[in-house]
DRENDO-1510 file (C-alpha; in Angstrom, 1 decimal, always signed):
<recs>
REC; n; res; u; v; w
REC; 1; UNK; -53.1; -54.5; +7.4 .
REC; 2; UNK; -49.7; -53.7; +9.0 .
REC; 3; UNK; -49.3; -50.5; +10.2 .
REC; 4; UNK; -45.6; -48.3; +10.1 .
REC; 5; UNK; -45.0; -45.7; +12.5 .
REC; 6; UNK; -41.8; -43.5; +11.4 .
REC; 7; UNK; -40.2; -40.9; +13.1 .
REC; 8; UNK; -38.7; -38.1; +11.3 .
REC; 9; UNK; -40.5; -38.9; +8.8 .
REC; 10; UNK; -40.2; -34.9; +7.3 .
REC; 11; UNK; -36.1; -35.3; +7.2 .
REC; 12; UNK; -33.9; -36.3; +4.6 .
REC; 13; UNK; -33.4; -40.3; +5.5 .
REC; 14; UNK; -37.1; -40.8; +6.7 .
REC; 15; UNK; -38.8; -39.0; +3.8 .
REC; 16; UNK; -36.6; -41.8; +1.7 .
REC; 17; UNK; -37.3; -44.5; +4.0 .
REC; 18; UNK; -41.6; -43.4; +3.8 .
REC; 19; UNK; -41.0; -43.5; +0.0 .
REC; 20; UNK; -39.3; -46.8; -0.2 .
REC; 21; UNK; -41.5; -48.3; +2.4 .
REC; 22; UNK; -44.9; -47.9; +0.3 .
REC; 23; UNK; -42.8; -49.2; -2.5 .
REC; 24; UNK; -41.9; -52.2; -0.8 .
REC; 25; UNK; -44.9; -53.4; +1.2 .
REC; 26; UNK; -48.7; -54.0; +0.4 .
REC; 27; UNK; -50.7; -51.6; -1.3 .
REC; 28; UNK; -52.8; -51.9; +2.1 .
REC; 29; UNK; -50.1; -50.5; +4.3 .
REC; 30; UNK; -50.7; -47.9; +6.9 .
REC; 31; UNK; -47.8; -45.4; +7.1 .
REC; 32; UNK; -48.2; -42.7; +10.4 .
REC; 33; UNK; -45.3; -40.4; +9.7 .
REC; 34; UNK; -44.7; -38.1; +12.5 .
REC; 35; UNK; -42.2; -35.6; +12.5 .
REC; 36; UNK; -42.4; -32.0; +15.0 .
REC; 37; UNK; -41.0; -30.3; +11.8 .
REC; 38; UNK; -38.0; -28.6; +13.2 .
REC; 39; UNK; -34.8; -26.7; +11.6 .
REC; 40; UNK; -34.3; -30.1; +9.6 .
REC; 41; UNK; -38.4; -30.9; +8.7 .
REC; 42; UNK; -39.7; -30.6; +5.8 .
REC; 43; UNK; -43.1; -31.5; +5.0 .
REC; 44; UNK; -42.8; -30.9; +1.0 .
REC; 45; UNK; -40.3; -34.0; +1.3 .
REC; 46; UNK; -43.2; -36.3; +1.6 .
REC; 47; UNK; -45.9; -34.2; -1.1 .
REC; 48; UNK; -45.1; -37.2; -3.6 .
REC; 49; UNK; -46.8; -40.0; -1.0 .
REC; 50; UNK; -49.0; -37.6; +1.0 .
REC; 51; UNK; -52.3; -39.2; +0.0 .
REC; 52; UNK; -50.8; -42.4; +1.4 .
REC; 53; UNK; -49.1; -41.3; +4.8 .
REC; 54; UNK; -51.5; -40.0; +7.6 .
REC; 55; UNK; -49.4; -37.4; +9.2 .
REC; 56; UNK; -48.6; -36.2; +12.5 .
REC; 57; UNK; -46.9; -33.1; +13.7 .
REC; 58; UNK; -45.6; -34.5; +17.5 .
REC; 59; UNK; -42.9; -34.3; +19.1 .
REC; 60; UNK; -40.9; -37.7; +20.1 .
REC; 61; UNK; -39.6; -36.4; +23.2 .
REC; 62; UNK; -43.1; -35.6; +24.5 .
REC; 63; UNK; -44.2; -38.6; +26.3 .
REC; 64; UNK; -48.0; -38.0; +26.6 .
REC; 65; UNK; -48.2; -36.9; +22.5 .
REC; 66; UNK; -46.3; -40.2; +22.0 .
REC; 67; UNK; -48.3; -42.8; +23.6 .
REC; 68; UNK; -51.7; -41.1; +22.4 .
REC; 69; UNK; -50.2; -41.5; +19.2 .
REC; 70; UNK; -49.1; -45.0; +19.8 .
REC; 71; UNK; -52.8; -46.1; +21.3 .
REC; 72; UNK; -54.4; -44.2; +18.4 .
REC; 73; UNK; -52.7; -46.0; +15.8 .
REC; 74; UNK; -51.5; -49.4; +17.0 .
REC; 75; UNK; -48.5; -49.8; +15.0 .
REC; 76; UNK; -47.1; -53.3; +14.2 .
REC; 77; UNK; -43.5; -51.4; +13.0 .
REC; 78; UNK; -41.3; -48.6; +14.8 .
REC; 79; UNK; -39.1; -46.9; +13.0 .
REC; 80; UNK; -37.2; -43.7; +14.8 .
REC; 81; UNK; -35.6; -41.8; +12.4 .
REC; 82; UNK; -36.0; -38.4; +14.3 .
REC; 83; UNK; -33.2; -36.7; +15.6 .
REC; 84; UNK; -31.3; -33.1; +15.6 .
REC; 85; UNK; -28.4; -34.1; +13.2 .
REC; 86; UNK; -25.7; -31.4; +12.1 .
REC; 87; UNK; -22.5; -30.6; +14.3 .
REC; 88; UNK; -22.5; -27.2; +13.2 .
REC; 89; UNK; -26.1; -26.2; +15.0 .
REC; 90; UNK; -25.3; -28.8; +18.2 .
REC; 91; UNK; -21.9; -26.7; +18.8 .
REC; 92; UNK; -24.0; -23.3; +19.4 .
REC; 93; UNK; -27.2; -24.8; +20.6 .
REC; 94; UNK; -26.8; -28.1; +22.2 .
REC; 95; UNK; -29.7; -28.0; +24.3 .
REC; 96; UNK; -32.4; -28.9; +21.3 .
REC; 97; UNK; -30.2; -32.1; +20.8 .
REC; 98; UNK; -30.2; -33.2; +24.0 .
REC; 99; UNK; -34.1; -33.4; +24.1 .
REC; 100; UNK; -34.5; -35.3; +20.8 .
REC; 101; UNK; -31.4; -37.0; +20.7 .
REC; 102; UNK; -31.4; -39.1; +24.3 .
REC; 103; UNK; -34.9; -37.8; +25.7 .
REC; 104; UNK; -36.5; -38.7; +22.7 .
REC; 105; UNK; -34.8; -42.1; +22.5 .
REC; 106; UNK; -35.8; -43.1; +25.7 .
REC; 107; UNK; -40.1; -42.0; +25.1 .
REC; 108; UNK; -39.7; -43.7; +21.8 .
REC; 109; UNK; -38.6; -47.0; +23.9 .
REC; 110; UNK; -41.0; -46.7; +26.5 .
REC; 111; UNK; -43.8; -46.0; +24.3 .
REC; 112; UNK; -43.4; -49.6; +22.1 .
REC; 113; UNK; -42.7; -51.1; +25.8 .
REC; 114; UNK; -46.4; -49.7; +27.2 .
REC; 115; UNK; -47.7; -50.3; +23.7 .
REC; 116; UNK; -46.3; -53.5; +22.4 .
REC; 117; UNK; -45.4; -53.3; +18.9 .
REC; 118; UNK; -43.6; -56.5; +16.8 .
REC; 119; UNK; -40.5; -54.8; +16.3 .
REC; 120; UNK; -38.8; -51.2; +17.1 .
REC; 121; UNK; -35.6; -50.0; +15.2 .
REC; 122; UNK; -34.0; -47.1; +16.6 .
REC; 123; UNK; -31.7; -45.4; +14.3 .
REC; 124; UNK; -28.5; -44.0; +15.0 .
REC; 125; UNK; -25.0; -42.8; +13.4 .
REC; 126; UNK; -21.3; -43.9; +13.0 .
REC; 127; UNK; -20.9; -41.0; +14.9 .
REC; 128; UNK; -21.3; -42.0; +18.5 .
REC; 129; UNK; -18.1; -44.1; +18.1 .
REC; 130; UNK; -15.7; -40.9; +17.8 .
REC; 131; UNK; -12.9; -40.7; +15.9 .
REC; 132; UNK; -11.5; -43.7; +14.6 .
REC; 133; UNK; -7.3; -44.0; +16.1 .
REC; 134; UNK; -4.7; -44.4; +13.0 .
REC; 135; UNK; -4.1; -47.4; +13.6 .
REC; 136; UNK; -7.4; -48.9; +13.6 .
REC; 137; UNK; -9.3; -49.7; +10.3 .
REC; 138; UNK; -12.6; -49.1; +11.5 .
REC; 139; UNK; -15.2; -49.3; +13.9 .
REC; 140; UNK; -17.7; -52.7; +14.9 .
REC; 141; UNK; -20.3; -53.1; +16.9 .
REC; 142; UNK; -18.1; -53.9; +19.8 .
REC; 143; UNK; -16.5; -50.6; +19.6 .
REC; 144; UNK; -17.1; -48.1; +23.0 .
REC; 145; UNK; -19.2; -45.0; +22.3 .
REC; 146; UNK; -16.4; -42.6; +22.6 .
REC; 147; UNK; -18.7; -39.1; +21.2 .
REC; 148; UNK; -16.9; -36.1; +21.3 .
REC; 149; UNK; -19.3; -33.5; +19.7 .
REC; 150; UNK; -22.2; -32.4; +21.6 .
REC; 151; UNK; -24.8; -34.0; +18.4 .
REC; 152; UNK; -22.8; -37.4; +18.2 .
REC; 153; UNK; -22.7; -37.0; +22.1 .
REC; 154; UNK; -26.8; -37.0; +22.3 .
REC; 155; UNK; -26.9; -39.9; +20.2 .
REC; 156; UNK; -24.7; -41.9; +22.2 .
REC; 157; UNK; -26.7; -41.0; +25.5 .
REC; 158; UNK; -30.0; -42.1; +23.1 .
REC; 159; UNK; -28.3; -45.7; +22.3 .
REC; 160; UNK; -27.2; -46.0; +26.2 .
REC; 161; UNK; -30.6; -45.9; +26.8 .
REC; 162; UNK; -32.0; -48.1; +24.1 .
REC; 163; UNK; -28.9; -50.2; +25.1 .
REC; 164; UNK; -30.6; -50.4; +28.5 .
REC; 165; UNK; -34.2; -51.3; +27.4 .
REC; 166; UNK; -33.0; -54.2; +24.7 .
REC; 167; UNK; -31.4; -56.0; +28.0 .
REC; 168; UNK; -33.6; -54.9; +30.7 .
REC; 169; UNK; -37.0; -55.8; +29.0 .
REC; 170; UNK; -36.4; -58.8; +27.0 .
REC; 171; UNK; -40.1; -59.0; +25.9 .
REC; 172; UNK; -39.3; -55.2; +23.6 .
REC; 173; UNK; -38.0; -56.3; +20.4 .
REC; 174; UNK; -36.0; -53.2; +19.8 .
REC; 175; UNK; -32.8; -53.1; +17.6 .
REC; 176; UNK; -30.9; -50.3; +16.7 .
REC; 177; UNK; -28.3; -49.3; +13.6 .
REC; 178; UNK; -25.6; -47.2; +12.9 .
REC; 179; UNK; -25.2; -45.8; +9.5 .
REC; 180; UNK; -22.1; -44.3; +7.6 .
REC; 181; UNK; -22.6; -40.8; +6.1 .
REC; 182; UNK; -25.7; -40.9; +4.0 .
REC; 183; UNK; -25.8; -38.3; +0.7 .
REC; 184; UNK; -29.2; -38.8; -1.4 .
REC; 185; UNK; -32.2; -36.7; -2.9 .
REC; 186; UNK; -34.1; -34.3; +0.1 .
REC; 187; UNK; -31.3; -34.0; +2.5 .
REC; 188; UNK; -31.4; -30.6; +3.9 .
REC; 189; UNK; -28.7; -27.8; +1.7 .
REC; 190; UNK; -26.9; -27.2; +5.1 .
REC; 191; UNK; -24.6; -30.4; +4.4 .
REC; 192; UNK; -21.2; -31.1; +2.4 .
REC; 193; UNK; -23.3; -32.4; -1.1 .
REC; 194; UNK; -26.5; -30.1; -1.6 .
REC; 195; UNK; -24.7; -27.3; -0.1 .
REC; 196; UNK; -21.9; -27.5; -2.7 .
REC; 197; UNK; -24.6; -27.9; -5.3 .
REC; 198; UNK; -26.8; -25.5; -4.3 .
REC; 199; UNK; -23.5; -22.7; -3.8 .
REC; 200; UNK; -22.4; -23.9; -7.0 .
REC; 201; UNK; -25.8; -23.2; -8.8 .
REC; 202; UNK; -26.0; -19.7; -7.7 .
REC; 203; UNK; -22.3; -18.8; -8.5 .
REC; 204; UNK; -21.1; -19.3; -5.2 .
REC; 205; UNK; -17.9; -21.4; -4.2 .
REC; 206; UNK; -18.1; -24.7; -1.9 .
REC; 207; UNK; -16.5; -23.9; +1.3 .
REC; 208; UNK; -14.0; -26.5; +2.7 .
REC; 209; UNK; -13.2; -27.0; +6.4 .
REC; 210; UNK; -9.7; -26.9; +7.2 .
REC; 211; UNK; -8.1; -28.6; +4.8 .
REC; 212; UNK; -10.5; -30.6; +3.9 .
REC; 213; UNK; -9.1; -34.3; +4.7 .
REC; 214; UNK; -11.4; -35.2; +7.1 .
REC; 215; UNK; -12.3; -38.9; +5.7 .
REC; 216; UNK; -15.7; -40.1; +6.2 .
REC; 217; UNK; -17.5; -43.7; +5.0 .
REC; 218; UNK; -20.5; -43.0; +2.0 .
REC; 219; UNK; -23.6; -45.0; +1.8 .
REC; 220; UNK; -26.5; -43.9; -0.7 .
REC; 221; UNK; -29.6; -43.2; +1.4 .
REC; 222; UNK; -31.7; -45.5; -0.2 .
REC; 223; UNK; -29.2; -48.6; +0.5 .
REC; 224; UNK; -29.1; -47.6; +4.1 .
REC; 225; UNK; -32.9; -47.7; +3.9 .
REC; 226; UNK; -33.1; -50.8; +2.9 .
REC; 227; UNK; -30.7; -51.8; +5.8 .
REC; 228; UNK; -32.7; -50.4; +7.9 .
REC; 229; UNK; -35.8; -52.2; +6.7 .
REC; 230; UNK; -33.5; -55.2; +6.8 .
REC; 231; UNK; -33.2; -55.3; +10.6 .
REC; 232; UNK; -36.6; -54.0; +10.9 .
REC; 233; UNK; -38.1; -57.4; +9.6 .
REC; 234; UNK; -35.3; -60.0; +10.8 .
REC; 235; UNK; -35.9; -62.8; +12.7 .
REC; 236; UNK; -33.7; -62.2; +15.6 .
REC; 237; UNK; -32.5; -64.4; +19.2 .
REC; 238; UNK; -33.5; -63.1; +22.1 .
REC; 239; UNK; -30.6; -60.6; +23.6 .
REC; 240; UNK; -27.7; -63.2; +25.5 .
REC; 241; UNK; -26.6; -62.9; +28.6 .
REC; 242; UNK; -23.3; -62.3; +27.7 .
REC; 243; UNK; -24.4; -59.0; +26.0 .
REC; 244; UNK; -23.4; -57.2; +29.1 .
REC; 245; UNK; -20.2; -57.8; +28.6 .
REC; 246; UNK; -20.2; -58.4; +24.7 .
REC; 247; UNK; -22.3; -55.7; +22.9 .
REC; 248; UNK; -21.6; -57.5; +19.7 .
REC; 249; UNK; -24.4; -59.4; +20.8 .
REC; 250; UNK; -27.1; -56.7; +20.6 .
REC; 251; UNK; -29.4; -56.5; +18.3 .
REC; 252; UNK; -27.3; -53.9; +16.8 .
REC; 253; UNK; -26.1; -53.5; +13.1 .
REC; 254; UNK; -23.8; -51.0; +11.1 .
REC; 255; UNK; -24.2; -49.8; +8.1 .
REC; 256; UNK; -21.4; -48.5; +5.5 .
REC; 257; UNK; -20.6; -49.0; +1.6 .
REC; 258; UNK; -17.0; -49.0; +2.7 .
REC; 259; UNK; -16.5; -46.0; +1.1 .
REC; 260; UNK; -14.2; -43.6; +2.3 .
REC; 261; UNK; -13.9; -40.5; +0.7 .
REC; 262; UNK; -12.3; -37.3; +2.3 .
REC; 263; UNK; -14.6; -33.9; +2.3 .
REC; 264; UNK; -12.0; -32.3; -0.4 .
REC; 265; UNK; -12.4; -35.2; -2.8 .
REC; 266; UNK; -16.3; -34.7; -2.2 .
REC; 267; UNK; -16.0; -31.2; -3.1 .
REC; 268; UNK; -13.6; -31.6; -5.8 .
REC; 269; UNK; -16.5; -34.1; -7.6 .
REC; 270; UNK; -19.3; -32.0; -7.2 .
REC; 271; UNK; -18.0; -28.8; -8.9 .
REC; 272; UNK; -16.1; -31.4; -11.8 .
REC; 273; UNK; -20.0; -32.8; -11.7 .
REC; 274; UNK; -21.5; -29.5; -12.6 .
REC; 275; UNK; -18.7; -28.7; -15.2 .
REC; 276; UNK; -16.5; -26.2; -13.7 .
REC; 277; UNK; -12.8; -26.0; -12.2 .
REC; 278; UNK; -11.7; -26.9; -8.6 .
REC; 279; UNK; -9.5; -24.6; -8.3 .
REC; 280; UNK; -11.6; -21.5; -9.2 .
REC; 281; UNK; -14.3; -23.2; -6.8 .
REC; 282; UNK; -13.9; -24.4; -3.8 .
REC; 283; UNK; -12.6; -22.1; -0.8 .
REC; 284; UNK; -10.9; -23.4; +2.2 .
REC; 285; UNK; -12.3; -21.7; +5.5 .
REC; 286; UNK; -11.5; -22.1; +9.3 .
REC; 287; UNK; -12.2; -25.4; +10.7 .
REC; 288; UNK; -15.4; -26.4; +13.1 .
REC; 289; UNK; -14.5; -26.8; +16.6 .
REC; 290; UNK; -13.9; -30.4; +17.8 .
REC; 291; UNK; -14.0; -31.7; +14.4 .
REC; 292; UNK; -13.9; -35.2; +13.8 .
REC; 293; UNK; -10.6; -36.3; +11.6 .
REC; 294; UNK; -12.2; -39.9; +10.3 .
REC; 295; UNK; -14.3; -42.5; +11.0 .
REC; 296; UNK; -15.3; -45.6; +9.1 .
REC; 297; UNK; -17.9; -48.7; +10.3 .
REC; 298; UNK; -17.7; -52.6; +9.2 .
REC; 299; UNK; -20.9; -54.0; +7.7 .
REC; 300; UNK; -20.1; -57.7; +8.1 .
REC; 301; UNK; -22.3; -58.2; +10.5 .
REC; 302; UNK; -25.4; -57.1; +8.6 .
REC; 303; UNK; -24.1; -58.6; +5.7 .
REC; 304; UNK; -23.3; -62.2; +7.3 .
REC; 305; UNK; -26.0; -62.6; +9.8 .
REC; 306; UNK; -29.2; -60.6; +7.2 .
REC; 307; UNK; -27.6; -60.4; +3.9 .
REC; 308; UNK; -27.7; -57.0; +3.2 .
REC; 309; UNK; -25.3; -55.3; +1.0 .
REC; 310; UNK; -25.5; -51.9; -0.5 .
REC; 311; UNK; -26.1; -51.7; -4.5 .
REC; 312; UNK; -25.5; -48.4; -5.0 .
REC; 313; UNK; -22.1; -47.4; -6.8 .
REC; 314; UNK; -20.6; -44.3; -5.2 .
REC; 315; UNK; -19.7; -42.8; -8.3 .
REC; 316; UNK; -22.9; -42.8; -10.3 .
REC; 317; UNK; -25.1; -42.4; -7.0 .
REC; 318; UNK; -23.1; -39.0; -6.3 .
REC; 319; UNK; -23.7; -38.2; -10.1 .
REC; 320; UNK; -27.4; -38.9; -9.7 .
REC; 321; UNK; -27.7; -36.8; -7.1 .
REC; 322; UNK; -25.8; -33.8; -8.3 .
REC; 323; UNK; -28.2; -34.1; -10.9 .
REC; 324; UNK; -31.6; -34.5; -8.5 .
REC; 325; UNK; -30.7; -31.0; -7.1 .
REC; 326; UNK; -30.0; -29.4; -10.7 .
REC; 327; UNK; -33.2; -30.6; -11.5 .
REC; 328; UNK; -35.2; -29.7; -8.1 .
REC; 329; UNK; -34.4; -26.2; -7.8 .
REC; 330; UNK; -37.6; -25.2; -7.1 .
REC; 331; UNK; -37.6; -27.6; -3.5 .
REC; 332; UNK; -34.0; -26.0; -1.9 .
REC; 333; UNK; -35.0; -22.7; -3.1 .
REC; 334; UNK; -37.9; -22.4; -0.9 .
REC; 335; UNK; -36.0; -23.7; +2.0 .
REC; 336; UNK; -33.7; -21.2; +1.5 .
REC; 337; UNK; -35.8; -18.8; +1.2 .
REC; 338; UNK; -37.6; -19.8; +4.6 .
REC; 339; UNK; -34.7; -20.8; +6.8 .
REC; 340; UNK; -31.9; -18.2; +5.3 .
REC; 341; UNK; -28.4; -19.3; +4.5 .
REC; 342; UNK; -27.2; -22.9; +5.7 .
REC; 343; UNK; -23.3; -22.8; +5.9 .
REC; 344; UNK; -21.2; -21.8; +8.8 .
REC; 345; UNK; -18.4; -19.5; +8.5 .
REC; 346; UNK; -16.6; -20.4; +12.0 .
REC; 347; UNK; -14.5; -17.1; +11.0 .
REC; 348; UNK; -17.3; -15.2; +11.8 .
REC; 349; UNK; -19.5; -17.1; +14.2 .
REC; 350; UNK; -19.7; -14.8; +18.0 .
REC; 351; UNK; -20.3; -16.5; +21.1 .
REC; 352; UNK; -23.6; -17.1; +21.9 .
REC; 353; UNK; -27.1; -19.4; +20.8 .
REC; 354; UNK; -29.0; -19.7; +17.2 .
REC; 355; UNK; -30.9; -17.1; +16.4 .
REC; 356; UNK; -35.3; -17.5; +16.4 .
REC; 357; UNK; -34.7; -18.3; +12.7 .
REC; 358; UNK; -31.9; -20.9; +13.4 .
REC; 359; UNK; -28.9; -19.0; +12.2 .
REC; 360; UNK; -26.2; -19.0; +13.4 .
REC; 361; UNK; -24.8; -15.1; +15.1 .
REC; 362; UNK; -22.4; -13.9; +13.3 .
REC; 363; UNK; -19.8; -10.5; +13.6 .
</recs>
C-alpha cells in the first residue's frame, strides 16, 4: 500500500492535489495530509475526502514534529505544497514567510534524507525568477532566481536549499517545480479570481492594481496537479555533474499553459462572467509595492522529457470556476466571516505588522 505525505494539504493547490491523488491511485492508498492551518488553511477544503486522508495539524518548519511524522507514517511519496503565498501579507509581515518558505524547505529535505522516501517533490512558483526583461520571452529552468518580493524571495531561499540537497546528497531523490499562476476551485478569496467573484456577488466592485497590465501565465490547478504528479512518478537520471554549472540539469520542471493574460483582462472576464458591465465594475486603486510587471515560464521541458501538457482551455476553465464560487457560497462565506476582509487597499495600509486576525492596519 503506497503511502502519500502532502504538505499544505489544507490550501488551495494541495486540497486539489489530495483530491486528484485518491482519484488517481489505488483504492488502498494512504494519504497523510498535514497542513499547520495558517492565514491560507482551510480544513473544510478537504471535508469531501476526509474519511480517506488521516490528518495532521504540524508545522513543516518544525523539525522534531516532522520527522516523528515521517517515522510514524513511512511515506513512499513527498509532496510539499506548504508555503505562505500572497505578496500582499509578505510585504507587511515577512517574517511568517521566511519560516515556511526557506526554513520549512530545508526540514522537508532533511526529513526524506533521515527518512528515506522513493521520491520528494518540492513545489515552488514562477515567482522566484523575477520579473521577466522586455526583451525576453520567458523564463526556463536555466534562468537565475532574481526574487524581488519578500514571498517570491522566501521561495527562492527554499529552492537554494533544495538546490543544495538534490546535488549534495545524490542518494535523495528530490525534484522540485515551478508553476505559472494557478486559478481553480478552493483558492483562498484574497486573490485576483475569487476575490472578484466574491466582491462581485455581494455588490462590490473588483479592485485593479495600478493599471492593471501586469501580465501573468494561467494554468488551471488541476493541470498543474497532474504536473506535479508527473514529476512525482518519473523515472529520472541521477543529478550530472555539470548541474553545478547547468541547472537545466536538475531535476527541475516548469509548469505553464502559456497563457498570458494581464490582471485587467482577468477582471474584465469575471464581471462579463457574472453578467454585468466592466465599466460600472471594476475600480482601479494604488498599486502594491514592488510589484512584479510580468513573468511567463516555458513548459518544454516537462512536456519533452515527461509528456505532460495541460488540457484545460483557459476560457472555459475560468468560466467553470466563476461558476464553482457562485455555486459555493456557503464555503467563502465562512472564511470571510472568520478571517475578515481579504483585499488590500495600499491607499490606506499604515506602517506597521498584520494584525492577530491577519489584517492588514489600516488609517
Amino acid at each position: 500500500m503506497p503511502v502519500y505525505l502532502v504538505t499544505g494539504a489544507a490550501g488551495f493547490i494541495g486540497a486539489n492535489y489530495v483530491q486528484h491523488l485518491l482519484e488517481w491511485e489505488s483504492p488502498d492508498v494512504e494519504v497523510i495530509a498535514v497542513d499547520y492551518l495558517g492565514f491560507a488553511g482551510n480544513q473544510a477544503n478537504l471535508d469531501l475526502v476526509s474519511d480517506r486522508v488521516v490528518f495532521e495539524n504540524a508545522d513543516i518548519a518544525d523539525l522534531d514534529a516532522m520527522e516523528e511524522i515521517y517515522r510514524r507514517y513511512r511515506p513512499d511519496f513527498v509532496v510539499n505544497f506548504a508555503a505562505e503565498s500572497h505578496n500582499d501579507r509578505a510585504i507587511l509581515g515577512p517574517s511568517a514567510f521566511m519560516r515556511s518558505n526557506a526554513l520549512g524547505a530545508q526540514v522537508m529535505a532533511e526529513c526524506s534524507r533521515l527518512v528515506p522516501v522513493r521520491s520528494h517533490v518540492h513545489v515552488s512558483t514562477i515567482e522566484v525568477y523575477g520579473e521577466l526583461a522586455p526583451w525576453e520571452k520567458w523564463f526556463t529552468e536555466r534562468s537565475p532566481l532574481n526574487a524581488k518580493t519578500p514571498y517570491s524571495a522566501a521561495k527562492a531561499a527554499g529552492d537554494q536549499i533544495v538546490r543544495a540537497y538534490m546535488q549534495t546528497y545524490p542518494e535523495l531523490n528530490i525534484r522540485m517545480t515551478h508553476c505559472a499562476n494557478n486559478y481553480g476551485p478552493y483558492q483562498l478569496p484574497e486573490k485576483l479570481i475569487p476575490l472578484a467573484v466574491t466582491n462581485l456577488l455581494r455588490g462590490r466592485k473588483v479592485p485593479v492594481y495600478g493599471d492593471g497590465l501586469q501580465s501573468r501565465d494561467w494554468l488551471h490547478v488541476a493541470d498543474h496537479c497532474a504536473a506535479v504528479h508527473r514529476v512525482l512518478h518519473a523515472e529520472l537520471e541521477p543529478v550530472p555533474v555539470r548541474a553545478a554549472t547547468e541547472p537545466e540539469l536538475l531535476p527541475i520542471f516548469d509548469v505553464s499553459a502559456r497563457h498570458e493574460v494581464t490582471n485587467l483582462d482577468i477582471a474584465d472576464r469575471v464581471v462579463t462572467a457574472l453578467g454585468l458591465d466592466p465599466a460600472e465594475w471594476i475600480e482601479h486603486i494604488p498599486d502594491r509595492p514592488n510589484h512584479d510587471r510580468r513573468y511567463l515560464i516555458d513548459p518544454k521541458k516537462i512536456e519533452t522529457q515527461l509528456g505532460w501538457r495541460p488540457v484545460h482551455d483557459f476560457d472555459a476553465g475560468l468560466a467553470e470556476t466563476v461558476t464553482w464560487y457562485v455555486e459555493h457560497r456557503s464555503w467563502w462565506e465562512r472564511i470571510l466571516e472568520e478571517k475578515g476582509e481579504l483585499g488590500f487597499d495600499w491607499g490606506a495600509v499604515a506602517p506597521g505588522p498584520l494584525n492577530a486576525g491577519g489584517r492588514v492596519t489600516t488609517t
